[in-house]
N, C-alpha and C positions, 0 to 999 in steps of 0.2 A: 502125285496122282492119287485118288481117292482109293481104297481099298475096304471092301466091305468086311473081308476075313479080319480086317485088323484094327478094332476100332476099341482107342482106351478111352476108357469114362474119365480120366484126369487126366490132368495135364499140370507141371511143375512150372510156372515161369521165375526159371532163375537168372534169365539174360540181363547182363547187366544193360543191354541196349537195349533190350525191352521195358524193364523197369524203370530207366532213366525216364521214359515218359512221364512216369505218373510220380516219381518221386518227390514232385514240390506243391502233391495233393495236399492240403490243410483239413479236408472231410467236411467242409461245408455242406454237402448234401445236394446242392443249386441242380448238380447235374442227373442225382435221383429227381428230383420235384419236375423237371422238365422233361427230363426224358416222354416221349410220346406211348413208348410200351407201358411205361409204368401208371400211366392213367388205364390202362385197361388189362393188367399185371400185377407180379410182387418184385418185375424187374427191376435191379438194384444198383445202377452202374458204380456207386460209393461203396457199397458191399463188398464189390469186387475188385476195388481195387485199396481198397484197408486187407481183403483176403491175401492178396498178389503180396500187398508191401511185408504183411507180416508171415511170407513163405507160405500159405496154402497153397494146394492144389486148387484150380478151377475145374469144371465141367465141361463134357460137351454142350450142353447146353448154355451155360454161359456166356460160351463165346457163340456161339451160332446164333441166337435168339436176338442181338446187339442188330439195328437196323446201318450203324452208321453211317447215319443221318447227319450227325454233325453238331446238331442241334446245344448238344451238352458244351461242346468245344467253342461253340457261337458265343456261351454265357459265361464260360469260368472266367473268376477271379484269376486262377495261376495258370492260367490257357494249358491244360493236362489234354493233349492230344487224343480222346480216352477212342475214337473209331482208328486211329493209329495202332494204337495199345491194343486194340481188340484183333486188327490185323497182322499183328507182329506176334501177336499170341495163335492165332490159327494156322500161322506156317510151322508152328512147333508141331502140331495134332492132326490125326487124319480125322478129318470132320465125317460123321456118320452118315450114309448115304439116305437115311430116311431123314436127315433136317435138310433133304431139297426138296425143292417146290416139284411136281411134273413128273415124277418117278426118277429124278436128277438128268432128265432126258437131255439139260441143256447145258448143262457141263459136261457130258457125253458129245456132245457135241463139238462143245469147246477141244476136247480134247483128241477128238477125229480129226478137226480141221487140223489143229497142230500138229500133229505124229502121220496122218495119214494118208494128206490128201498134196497136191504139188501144186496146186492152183486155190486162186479164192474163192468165194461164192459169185455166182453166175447171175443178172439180171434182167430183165425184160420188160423195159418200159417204153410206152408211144411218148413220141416226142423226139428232136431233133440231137445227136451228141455229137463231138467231135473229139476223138482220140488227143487229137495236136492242142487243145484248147488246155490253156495254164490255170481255168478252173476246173478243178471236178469237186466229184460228187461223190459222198458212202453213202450208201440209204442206213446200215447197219441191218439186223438179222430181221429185218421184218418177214421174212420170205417161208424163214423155217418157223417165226409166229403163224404163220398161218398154217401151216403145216399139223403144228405140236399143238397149238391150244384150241382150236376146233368151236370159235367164238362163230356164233349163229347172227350176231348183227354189224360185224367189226369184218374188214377184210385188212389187213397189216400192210398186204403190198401198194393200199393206196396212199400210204404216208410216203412213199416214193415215187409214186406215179404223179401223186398233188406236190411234191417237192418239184421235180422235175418239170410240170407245167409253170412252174412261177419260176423258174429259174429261164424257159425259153420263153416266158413274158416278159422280162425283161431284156430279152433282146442277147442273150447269151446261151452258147452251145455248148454244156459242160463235157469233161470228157468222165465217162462214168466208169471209176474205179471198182475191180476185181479184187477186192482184200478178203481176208480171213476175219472173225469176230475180233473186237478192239483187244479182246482177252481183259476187261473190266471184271468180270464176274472172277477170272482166274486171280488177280491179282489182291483184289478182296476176300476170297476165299486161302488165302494165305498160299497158294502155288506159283510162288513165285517162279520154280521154272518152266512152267507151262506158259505164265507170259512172255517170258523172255523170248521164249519161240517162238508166238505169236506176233511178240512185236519187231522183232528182225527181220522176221519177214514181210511184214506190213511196210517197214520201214524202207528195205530196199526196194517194194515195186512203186509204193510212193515216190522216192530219189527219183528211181527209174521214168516212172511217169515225167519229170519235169515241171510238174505244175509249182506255181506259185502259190494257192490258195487250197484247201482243201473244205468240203462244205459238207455237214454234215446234220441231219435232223435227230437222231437220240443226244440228251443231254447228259448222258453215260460215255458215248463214243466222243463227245467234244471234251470233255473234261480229261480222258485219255490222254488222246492225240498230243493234248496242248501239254497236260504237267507230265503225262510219264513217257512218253516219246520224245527220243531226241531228234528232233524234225525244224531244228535253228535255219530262217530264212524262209519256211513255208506256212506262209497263215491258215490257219484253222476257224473257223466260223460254224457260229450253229446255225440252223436256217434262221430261227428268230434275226438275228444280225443281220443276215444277209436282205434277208425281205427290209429290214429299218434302215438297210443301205442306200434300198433302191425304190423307199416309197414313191417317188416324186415318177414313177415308170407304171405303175398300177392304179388301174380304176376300179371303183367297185360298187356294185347295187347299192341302191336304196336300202335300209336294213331298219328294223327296230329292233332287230337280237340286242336279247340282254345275256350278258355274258359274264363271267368271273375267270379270275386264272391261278392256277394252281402253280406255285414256284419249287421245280422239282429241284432233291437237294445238291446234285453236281451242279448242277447249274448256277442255280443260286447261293445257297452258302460256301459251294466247294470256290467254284468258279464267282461271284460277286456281280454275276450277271442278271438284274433284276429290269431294267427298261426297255430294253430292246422288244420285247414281246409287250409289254403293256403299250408301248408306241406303234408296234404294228395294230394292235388288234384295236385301236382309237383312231388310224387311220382308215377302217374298214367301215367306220359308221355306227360302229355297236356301243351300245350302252356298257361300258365297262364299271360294274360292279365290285369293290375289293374284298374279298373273303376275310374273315375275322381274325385269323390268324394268316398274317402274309408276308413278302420278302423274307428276312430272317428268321422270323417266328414263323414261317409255312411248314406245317406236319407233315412228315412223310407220306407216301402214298401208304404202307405200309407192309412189302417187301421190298428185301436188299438183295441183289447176285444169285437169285432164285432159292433162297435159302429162309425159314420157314414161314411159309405160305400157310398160317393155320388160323384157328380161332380168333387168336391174338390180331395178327394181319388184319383180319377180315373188322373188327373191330375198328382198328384204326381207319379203315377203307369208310365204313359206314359211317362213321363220325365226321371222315372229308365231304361224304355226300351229303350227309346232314346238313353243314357247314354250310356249304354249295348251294342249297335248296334255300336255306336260310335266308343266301345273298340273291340270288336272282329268280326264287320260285321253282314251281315244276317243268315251266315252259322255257328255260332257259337253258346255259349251257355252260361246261365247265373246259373249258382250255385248256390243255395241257404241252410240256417240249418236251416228252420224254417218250420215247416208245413203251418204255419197261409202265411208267406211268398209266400210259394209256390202256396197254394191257392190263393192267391188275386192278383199274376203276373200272372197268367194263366189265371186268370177270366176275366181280361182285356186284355190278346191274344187271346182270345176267342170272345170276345164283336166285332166282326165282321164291321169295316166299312173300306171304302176305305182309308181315309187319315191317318189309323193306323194300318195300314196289316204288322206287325214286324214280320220278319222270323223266328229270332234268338229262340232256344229251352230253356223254364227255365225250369232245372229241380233242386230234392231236392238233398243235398250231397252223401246221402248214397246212393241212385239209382244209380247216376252218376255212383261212385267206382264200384259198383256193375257188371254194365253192362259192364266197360271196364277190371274187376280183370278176371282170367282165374277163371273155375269152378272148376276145382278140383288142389289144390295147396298142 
C-alpha cells in the first residue's frame, strides 16, 4: 500500500530476479530512440538500465515516469523485458503519491474495493440480462470515471450501456457481472498484494457465476483476465472480438465517417490483437484511415495505471491527435478499445487552449458501432 510518510528517493535493485531481466542488454540504445517519452523528454530506458547493472540506485522518478508501453520490448534485439523490469523494480519502493494522476484518487479506490468493501461494483444499464446466461459482461470502472474526472462532453457509463445494446443486438442476454476493479493498475504499480486480493476475489464470483465466456470492453481488463488470472476453461473477449464474432447479426446506416484507430497497448502489443476492431469498424461502412504510426508501432495514449499524467503525457496525447487530424481531418474520428484511452484523449480535447483546439471526435469502439448499427436488427 502506498504511504506518503514514507517515500525514499532511491531505490537499490539488487534482486537477482530482477536484474536477470535485463542482464543480456548489449546497450544498443534501440530502446532509448523509440521510446515515445523520450521524443518529448531526457527519458532514458538504456541509462537505466547500464545504472541498475552497474549497482546504482534508481529514482522515483525513474521508475514512475516508464509508460510501459511495451513498445521498447516490441524492438529489442535481446527481447530485455525492460516494462517487466520497471514493474519488479516498483514493488521494491513505495511510489510517491504525487506521481498519480487525480490526487491518486484511483488507487484509493483500488484499494477500498479490496480491503473494504464485501461486494463489487454495482451497475445499471437498460437493456435485457440474465443471471443464468454463460455469457457475461464487466463494463470495468467506467462508473467511478464519471464520477472522478468530471469530462463535460464524455459520459463513461455509455461505453457499457453501448456494450450492452450490441450485445442484446445480437440476440444475447448477458448476465452482468458484479466484480471489483481488474487490479491492472495495482499490479503495474508494483502491489502485488493488493492484486492478489483483488484477483481471488474476482476469481471466485467469476467460478461462481458459471459462465463460459466473460466479455469485457477496457483493453486493460482483457489483458488481465486472460494473462494474470487463472480462469483455465473460461473465455475472455474484448468487445472488439465479440462484435467481429457476430458481424453477420448487425446492420448499419449509410455512413461516410472517416475514421482512424488508435491500437491501445494491452491490446495490441501485450495481447497481439490488432484485426478484430479494424474488421469491425470496416463492417460499419466507415472509411477506415491508418494512422502513421499503427499496430506495433502505435504510441501510447500517454498515461499508464494513473501514474504521471503531466507535461510529458500531455505531449504524447497531442502528438496522437496531431497524428489523428493528419489521417482523417477535423471532421473525422478517432477510435479507440481502451477505456483508460478514451479518457485521457478526451481530457486533453477538453484541456481548452487556442494552439490545440483539435476538432476531430475520439470516441471508444463500442459507442462507435453502436450509434452507427440500426436499433432493431
Amino acid at each position: 500500500m502506498i504511504k506518503s510518510d514514507t517515500i525514499p528517493t532511491k531505490v537499490e535493485i539488487s534482486s537477482n530476479t530482477t536484474l536477470s531481466i535485463i542482464r543480456d542488454c548489449f546497450q544498443c540504445g534501440l530502446c532509448t530512440s523509440i521510446c515515445p517519452l523520450r521524443k518529448v523528454s531526457k527519458y532514458n530506458p538504456r541509462g537505466i538500465i547500464h545504472s541498475s547493472l552497474l549497482g546504482h540506485s534508481l529514482g522515483n522518478d525513474d521508475l514512475t515516469t516508464c509508460l510501459t508501453c511495451s513498445q521498447c520490448f516490441e524492438e529489442c534485439p535481446q527481447e530485455i523485458d525492460f516494462p517487466a523490469f520497471i514493474r519488479e523494480s516498483r514493488s521494491k519502493i513505495v511510489l510517491n503519491e504525487e506521481n498519480f494522476a487525480h490526487n491518486n484518487i484511483f488507487n484509493l479506490l483500488q484499494i477500498f474495493m479490496a480491503e473494504m468493501t464485501e461486494s463489487g461494483m454495482k451497475f445499471s444499464f437498460e437493456g435485457e440480462i440474465n443471471s443464468e446466461s454463460s455469457i457475461a459482461y464487466f463494463p470495468g470502472c467506467v462508473d467511478l470515471f464519471d464520477q472522478f474526472l468530471n469530462l463535460k462532453t464524455v459520459k463513461f457509463h455509455q461505453i457499457g450501456q453501448s456494450a450492452m445494446n450490441l450485445i442484446n443486438k445480437v440476440g444475447i442476454k448477458p448476465n452482468l457481472l458484479s466484480l471489483k476493479c481488474c487490479g491492472h493498475d495495482a499490479y503495474w504499480t508494483g502491489d502485488t498484494e493488493l492484486f492478489e486480493k483483488i484477483r481471488k476475489y474476482n476469481e471466485q464470483i467469476i467460478r461462481k457465476a458459471g459462465i463460459s465466456t466473460l466479455l469485457v470492453s477496457c483493453a486493460e481488463c482483457y489483458y488481465t483476465f486472460e494473462e494474470l488470472y487463472k480462469l483455465e476453461g473460461i473465455k475472455i473477449q474484448h468487445i472488439s472480438q465479440f462484435i467481429d464474432q457476430h458481424q453477420s447479426k448487425l446492420e448499419f446506416k449509410e455512413n461516410l465517417t472517416k475514421v482512424t484507430y488508435h491500437d491501445p497497448c494491452r491490446l495490441g502489443r501485450f495481447m497481439k490483437e490488432y484485426e478484430s476492431s479494424r474488421n469491425v469498424l470496416k463492417n460499419t461502412g466507415a472509411s477506415l484511415i491508418e494512422l502513421a504510426n499503427n499496430r506495433k508501432n502505435a504510441i501510447c495514449c500517454g498515461v499508464s495505471s494513473w501514474l504521471r499524467c503531466d507535461d510529458q503525457s500531455r505531449a504524447i496525447m497531442l502528438r496522437k491527435l496531431e497524428e489523428a487530424t493528419q489521417a482523417v481531418g477535423n471532421d473525422g474520428n478517432l477510435v479507440v478499445g481502451c477505456n483508460k484511452c478514451y479518457a485521457h484523449l478526451n481530457c486533453v480535447l477538453e484541456d481548452k487552449k487556442p494552439q490545440h483546439e483539435y476538432q476531430l471526435k475520439v470516441k471508444e469502439l463500442g459507442i462507435f458501432v453502436d450509434e452507427l448499427s440500426n436499433k432493431n436488427n
